[in-house]
N, C-alpha and C positions, 0 to 999 in steps of 0.2 A: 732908476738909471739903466740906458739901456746896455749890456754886456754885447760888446762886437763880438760876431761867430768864427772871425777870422781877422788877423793881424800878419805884418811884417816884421820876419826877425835878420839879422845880419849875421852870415854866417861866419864872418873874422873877428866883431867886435863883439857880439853877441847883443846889439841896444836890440830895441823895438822900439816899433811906429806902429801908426793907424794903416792901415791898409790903400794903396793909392797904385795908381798905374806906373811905377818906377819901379825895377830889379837893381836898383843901384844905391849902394849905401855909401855917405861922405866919405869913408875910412877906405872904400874901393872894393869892400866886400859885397856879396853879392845877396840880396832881399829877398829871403824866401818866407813861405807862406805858412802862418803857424796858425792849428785851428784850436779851440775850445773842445776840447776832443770829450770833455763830459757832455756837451750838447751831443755828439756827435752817436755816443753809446747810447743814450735816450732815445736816439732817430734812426737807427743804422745800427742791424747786427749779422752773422751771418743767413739769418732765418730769414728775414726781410729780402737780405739780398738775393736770396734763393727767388723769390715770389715774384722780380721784377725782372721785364724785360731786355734783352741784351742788346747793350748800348753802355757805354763806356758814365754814362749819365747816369747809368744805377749809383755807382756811387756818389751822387749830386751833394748830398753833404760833405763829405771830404771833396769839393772841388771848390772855389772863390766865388762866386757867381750867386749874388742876391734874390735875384728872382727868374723863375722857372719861365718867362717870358724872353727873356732876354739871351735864354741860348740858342747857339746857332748848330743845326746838327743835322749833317749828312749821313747817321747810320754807323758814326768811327767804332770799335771797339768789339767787344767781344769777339775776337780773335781765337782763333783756333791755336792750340796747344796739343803737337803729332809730335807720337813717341817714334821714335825711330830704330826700331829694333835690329836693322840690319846694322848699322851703324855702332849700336848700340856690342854686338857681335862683333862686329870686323876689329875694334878700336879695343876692346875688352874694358869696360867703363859697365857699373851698375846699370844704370840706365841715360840715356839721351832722349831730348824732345828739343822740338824746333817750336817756335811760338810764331805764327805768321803771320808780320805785319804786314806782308805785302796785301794781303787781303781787306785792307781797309778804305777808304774811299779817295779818291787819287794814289792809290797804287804805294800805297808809304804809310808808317808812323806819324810821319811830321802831320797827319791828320789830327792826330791824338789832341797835341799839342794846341792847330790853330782853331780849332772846334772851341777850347776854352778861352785864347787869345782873341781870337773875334764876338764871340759873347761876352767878353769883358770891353770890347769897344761898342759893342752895342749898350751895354748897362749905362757907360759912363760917355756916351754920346758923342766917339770919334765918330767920322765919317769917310776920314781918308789915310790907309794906310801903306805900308811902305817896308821891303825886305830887303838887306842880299844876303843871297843864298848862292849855294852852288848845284840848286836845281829841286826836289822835293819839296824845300820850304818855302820855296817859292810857289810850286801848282798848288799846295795845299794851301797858303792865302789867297792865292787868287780864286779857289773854289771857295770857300768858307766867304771869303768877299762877298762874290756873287752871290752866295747865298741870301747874306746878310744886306746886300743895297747898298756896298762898301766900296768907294773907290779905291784900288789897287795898285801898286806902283811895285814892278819888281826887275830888280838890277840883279844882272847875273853875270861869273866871268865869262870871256868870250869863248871859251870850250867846252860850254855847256854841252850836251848832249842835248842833239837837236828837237827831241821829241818833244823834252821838257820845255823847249821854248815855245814849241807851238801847240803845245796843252796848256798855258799860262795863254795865251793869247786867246785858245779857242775859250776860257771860261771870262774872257773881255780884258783882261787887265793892260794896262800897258807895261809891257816889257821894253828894255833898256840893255844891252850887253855893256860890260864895262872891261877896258884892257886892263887886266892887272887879274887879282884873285878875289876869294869873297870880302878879305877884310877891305880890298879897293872898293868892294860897291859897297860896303858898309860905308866905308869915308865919305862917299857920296852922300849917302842918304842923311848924315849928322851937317853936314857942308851946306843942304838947300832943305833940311824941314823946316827951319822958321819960314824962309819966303816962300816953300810950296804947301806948308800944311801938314808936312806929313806928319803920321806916326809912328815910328820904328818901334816894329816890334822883333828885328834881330834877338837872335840868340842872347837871354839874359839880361833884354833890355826891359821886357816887362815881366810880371809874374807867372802869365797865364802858361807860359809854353810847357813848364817843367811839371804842373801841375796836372797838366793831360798827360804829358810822358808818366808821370807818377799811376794813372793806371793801369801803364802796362806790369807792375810789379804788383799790384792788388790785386789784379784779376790771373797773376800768375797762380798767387798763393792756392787764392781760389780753388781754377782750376787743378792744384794738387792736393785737392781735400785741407784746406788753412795747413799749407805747411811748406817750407821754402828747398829751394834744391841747395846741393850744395857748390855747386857753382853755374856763375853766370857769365858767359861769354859774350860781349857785345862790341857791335864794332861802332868806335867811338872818333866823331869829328870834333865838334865842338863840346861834347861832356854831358849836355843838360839832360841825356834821357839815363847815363848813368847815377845824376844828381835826383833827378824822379826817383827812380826805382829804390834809392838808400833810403829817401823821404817817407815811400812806402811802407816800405818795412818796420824804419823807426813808430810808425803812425800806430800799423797794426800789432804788433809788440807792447806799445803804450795800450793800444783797446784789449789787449790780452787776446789778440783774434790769432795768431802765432806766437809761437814760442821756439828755443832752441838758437842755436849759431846763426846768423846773418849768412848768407852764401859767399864766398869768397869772387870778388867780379874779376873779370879779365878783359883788360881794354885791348881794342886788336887795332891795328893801325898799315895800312901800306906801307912800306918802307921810299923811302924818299920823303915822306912826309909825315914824322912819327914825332912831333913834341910833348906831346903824352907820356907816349911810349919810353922816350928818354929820360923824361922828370919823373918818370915811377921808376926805372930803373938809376937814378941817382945823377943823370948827365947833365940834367940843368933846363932841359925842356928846350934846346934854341929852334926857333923858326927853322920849315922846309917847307918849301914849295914844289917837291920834283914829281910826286907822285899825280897816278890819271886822277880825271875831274870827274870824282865822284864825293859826295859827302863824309869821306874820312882825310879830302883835304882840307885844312884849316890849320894854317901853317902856327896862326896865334889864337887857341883858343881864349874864350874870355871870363872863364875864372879857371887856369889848369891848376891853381893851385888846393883848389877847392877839389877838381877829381882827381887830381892825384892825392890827394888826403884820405877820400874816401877809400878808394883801390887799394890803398896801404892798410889803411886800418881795417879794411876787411881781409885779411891777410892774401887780397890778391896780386896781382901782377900785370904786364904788358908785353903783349907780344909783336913786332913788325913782321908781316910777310910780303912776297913778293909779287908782281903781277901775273907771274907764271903760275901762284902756287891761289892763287885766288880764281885762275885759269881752270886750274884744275879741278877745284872745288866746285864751281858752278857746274863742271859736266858732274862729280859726286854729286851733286846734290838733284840733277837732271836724271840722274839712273835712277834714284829715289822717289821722281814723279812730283821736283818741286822745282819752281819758278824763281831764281835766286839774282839778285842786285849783284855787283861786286861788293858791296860793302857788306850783305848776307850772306854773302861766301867765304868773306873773308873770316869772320865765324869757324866755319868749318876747317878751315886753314889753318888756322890755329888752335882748334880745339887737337886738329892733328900732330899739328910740331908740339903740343905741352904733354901726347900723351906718350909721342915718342922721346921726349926728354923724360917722363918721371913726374912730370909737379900735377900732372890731374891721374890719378891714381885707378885701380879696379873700383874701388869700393862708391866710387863717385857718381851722383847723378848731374847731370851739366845740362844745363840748358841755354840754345843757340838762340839768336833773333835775326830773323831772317829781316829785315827793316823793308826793302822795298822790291819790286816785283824784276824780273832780267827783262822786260820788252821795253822800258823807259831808256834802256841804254844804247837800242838798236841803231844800227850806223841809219841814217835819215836826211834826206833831202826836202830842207823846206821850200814851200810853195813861195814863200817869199823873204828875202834876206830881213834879218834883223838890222835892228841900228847899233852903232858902238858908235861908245864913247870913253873919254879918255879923263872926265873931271867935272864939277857940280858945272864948272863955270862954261864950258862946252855942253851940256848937256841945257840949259839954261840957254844959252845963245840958240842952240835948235828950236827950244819953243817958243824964242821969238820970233823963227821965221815963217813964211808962208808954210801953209799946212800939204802932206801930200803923202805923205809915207799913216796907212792905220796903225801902225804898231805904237806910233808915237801920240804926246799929248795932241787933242786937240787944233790945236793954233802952231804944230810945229811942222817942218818941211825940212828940205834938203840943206846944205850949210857944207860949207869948205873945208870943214875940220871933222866932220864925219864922214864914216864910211862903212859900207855894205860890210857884215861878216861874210864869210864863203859858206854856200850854201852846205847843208849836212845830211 
């Protein structure tokens, strides 16, 4: 009888299932990915790991993906991990290191992620899939698409930053602005996949995304000689790469590959838009929308009960800072000689306010994630306006008109209820 290498477990009710392209359990908990982790010590140990090329696919046994054909890979991962010693000095902290994910293939983490997501629609024979994002996880389907001979569909809100729209476009996909936020172009994309095909791979809709985030905290260890820092500072939208990184750890703890405290995580959030932020701190988590349009807004993430579980039980915390102090951060992080997102600043931001409050201590090693690169955010005028839309059923009436705009399907054209975004 054959024993499966990998199954879905539910992280509120605790059932299991077979393993299938769904992150969603009846109960509303969210399906993650449990391995046979005795196959995995037989196949996989640090020695091995040493001997194998970097790429995020060294650890191919701990990742979902059947056969070594069917992934898709531009190169994501082994990421540098820079101690930052100035910092490290100025702050009076043990030590600090920045882990740089900007350094990965479209300019983000969210590579991590769809490197596994789109080798799992290769395995299991999607051909057309479908995002919204509020801009990273968007270019990074639509490169992994492309890679992969994937039809691409990504809805973004209409304040994207401009660059990202037209690196989504430059790697073919059709892009879509939608008026509202990211969970509006989520609604879209549930509203018309049966009649367009698609496949939503949103945030915690399939397995794969969390499971590529998951090596960013393996190859953390790793690189600290198998042993974990004592805090991790991340700046978190939607959760799932803080959801990774517990996974991690639980994983390599079970393989006895670390031992000692779990690091205590620190969810960092923009203030205007902190529902994390507040459900860790006791407030209830309600919806915001006010903060800028970069990937720490997601006014409703979609399990925060799930990261703010984690946060707590690792005895960490949430901090909101402001656009000024995230401001300020990227030029620190620019005196340093590094390339920093707002949301990789925002990191720094608050590793500041925690260490001038008291709760990250001298004796502490902390380590930052820079997630994505500062030139995706450059103010930008594109060569040619995107389309907005306001709803599946607007968006639908456009592809059935005469065709004329490339940005758009095929078969679709100009329409009374659409309209040009203003150039960026």
């Amino acid at each position: 009888m054959h024993t499966p290498r990998f199954w879905l477990r539910c992280s509120r009710c605790d059932g299991e299932t077979e393993f299938r392209q769904s992150a969603r359990c009846a109960c509303g908990g969210s399906l993650l990915v449990e391995y046979d982790l005795d196959h995995v010590a037989r196949a996989l140990t640090p020695e091995v790991l040493a001997s194998r090329p970097g790429s995020m696919w060294r650890f191919r046994e701990m990742l979902p993906v059947e056969r070594d054909e069917s992934i898709v890979s531009l190169g994501e991962g082994s990421t540098p991990l820079i101690p930052l010693p100035a910092l490290q000095r100025a702050l009076g902290v043990r030590a600090a290191h920045v882990k740089r994910e900007e350094q990965n293939p479209t300019g983000s983490f969210k590579a991590r992620g769809f490197s596994v997501a789109v080798s799992l629609l290769v395995e299991h024979g999607v051909g057309k899939a479908a995002v919204g994002s509020n801009g990273n996880a968007a270019s990074a389907l639509a490169a992994y698409a492309a890679r992969a001979g994937i039809s691409a569909h990504v809805f973004l809100p209409e304040d994207c930053p401009g660059l990202i729209v037209d690196e989504c476009r430059g790697y073919g996909a059709e892009v879509c602005l939608v008026r509202g936020l990211i969970q509006d172009a989520g609604r879209l994309i549930e509203e018309g996949r049966e009649a367009e095909g698609w496949f939503n791979v949103g945030t915690l809709r399939e397995p794969g995304r969390v499971e590529g985030k998951k090596t960013m905290g393996l190859e953390l260890a790793e690189q600290l000689g198998w042993r974990l820092p004592d805090v991790i500072v991340y700046p978190t939208g939607g959760g799932s790469g803080i959801i990774g990184m517990w996974k991690a750890f639980r994983e390599m703890k079970a393989l006895g590959w670390v031992g000692g405290e779990a690091p205590r995580f620190v969810c960092v959030q923009e203030e205007g838009g902190t529902p994390l932020a507040s459900a860790i701190a006791g407030g209830g988590g309600a919806a915001s929308a006010h903060a800028s349009p970069t990937g720490l807004r997601v006014p409703s993430p979609p399990d925060g009960e799930l990261v703010t579980r984690i946060v707590r039980e690792s005895g960490g915390t949430a901090v909101a800072v402001s656009r000024e102090e995230i401001q300020a951060a990227q030029k620190g992080f620019g005196a340093l000689g590094l390339s920093s997102s707002p949301e990789g600043a925002a990191t720094l931001a608050g590793l500041r306010r925690l260490r001038e409050d008291g709760w990250i201590g001298p004796r502490d090693e902390v380590v930052l994630f820079n997630t994505a690169c500062a030139m995706k955010y450059l103010p930008w005028t594109a060569p040619a306006p995107a389309t907005v839309v306001a709803s599946y059923a607007e968006y639908r009436d456009l592809a059935a008109a005469p065709s004329g705009d490339p940005a758009l399907p095929a078969s679709a054209g100009t329409h009374a209820g659409m309209h040009p975004a203003p150039n960026r």
